[in-house]
SEFI-491794 format. One line per 8 residues: number of its first residue (from 1); their letters; for each residue x, y negated, z negated of C-alpha. Coordinates in Angstrom, 3 decimals, decimal comma, always signed. Layout:
N
NUM = a = X/Y/Z; ...
! end
This chain:
147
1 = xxxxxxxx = +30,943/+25,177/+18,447; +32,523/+23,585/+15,082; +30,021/+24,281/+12,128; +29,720/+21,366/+9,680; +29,229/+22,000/+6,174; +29,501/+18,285/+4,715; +30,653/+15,161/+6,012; +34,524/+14,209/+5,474
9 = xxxxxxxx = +35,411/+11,384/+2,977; +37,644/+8,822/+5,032; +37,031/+5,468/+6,983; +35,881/+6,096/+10,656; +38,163/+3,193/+11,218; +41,638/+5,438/+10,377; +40,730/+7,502/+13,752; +42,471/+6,530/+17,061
17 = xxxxxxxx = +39,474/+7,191/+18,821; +35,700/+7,785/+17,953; +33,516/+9,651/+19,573; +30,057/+9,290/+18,958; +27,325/+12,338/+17,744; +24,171/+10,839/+18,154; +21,025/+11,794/+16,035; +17,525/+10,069/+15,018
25 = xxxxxxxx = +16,563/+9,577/+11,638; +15,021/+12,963/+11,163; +17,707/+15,352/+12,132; +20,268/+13,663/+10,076; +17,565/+14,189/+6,959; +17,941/+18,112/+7,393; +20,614/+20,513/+6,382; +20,508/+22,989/+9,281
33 = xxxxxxxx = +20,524/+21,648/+12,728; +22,296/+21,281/+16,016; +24,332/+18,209/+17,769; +26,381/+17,667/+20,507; +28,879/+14,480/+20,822; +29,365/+12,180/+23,242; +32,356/+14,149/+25,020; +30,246/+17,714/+24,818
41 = xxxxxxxx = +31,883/+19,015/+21,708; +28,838/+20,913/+20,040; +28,158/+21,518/+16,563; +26,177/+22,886/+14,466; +25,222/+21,665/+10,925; +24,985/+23,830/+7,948; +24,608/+21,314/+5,497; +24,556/+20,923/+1,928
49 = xxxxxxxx = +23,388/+17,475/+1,861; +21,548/+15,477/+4,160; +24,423/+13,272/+6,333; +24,105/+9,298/+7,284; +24,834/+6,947/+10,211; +28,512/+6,503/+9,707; +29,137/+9,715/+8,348; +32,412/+10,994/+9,631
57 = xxxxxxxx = +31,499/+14,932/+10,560; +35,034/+16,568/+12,420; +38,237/+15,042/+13,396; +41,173/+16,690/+15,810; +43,854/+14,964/+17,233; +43,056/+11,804/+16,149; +39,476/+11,698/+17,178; +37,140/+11,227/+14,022
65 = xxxxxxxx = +33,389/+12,384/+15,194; +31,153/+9,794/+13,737; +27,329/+10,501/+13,599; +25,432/+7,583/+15,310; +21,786/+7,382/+14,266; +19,459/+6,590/+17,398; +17,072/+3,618/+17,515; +13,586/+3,953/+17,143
73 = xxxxxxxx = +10,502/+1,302/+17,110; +9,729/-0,128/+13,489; +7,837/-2,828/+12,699; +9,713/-6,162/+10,878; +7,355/-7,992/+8,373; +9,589/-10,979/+7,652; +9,232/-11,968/+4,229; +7,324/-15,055/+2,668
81 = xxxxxxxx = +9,530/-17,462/+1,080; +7,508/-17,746/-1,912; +8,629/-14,558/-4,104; +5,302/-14,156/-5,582; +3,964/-13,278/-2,407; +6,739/-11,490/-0,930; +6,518/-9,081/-3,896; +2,835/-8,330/-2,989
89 = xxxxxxxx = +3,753/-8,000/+0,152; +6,108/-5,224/-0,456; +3,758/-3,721/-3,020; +1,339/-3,623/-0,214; +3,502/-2,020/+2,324; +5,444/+0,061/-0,383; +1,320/+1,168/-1,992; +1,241/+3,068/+1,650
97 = xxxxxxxx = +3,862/+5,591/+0,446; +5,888/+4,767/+4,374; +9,628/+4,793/+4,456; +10,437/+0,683/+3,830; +14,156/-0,860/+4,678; +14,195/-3,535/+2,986; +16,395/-6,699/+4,657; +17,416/-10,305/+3,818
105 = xxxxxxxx = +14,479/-11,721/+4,678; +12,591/-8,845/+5,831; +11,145/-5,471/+5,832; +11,331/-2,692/+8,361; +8,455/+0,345/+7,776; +7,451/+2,659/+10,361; +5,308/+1,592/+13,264; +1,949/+3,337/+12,103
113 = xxxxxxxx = -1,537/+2,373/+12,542; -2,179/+2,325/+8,611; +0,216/-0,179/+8,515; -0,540/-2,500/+11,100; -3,986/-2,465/+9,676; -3,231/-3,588/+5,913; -0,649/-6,304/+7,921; -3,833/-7,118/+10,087
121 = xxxxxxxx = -6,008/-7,480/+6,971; -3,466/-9,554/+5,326; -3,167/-11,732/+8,071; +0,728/-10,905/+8,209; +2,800/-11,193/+11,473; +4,812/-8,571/+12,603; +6,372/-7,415/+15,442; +7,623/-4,234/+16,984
129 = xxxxxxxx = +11,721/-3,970/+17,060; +13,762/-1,157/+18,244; +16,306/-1,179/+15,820; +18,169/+2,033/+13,506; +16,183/+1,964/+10,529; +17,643/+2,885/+7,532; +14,858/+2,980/+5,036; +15,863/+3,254/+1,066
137 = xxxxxxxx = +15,867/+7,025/-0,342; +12,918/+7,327/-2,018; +14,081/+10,308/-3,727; +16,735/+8,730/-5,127; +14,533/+6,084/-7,291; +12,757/+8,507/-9,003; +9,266/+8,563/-7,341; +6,873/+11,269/-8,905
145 = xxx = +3,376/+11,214/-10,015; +1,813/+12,697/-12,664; -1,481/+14,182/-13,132
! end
């Protein structure tokens, strides 16, 4: 088992071959975890920070491990073409406090019964996708609240 402290800094592409370590959303948020690729190589991660689809992880004779983050079922609001409304929209969605991806023309948010019911209440269309979502960071814009 290779342990993986941090993700390497090059271009998956530079690899002869690469070989898949597949993940959802959740384990690739944590620092300690396990993962096997594609071919059986195991690893385990000892992480100091979180990793991301793309992320290369090992590499050996010319085989760059690459994580792969695993589908899962979102919901896709697309987005009203008048950006009044598309910015309540979000502000809706976003009021919720759900992980949003936000898209060209569309938002992805977790398939949740909260949020089918303020889309429902709205009178917004959605439908169920199976797609890898890649929400934005909320810890990386700053979020707190203050009482």
């Amino acid at each position: 088992m290779e342990i993986i402290r941090n993700h390497l800094p090059v271009d998956p592409a530079s690899f002869d071959e690469i070989v898949p370590v597949s993940a959802d959303r959740l384990s690739l948020s944590k620092r300690r975890w396990r993962g096997v690729a594609v071919d059986s190589q195991e690893f385990g991660f000892d992480l100091e920070k979180a990793l991301s689809d793309g992320d290369v992880i090992f590499s050996i004779g010319g085989k760059g491990y690459v994580m792969s983050q695993t589908p899962e079922h979102v919901l896709e609001v697309k987005l009203p073409a008048d950006p009044v409304a598309a910015a309540k929209l979000a502000w809706q969605i976003g009021n919720l406090h759900f992980p949003v991806e936000v898209g060209t023309g569309y938002l992805r948010v977790a398939d949740d019964i909260a949020v089918r019911q303020v889309l429902d209440r709205e009178k917004v269309a959605c439908r169920q996708v199976e797609a890898v979502f890649h929400p934005l960071n909320a810890a990386a814009h700053g979020h707190h609240h203050h009482h």
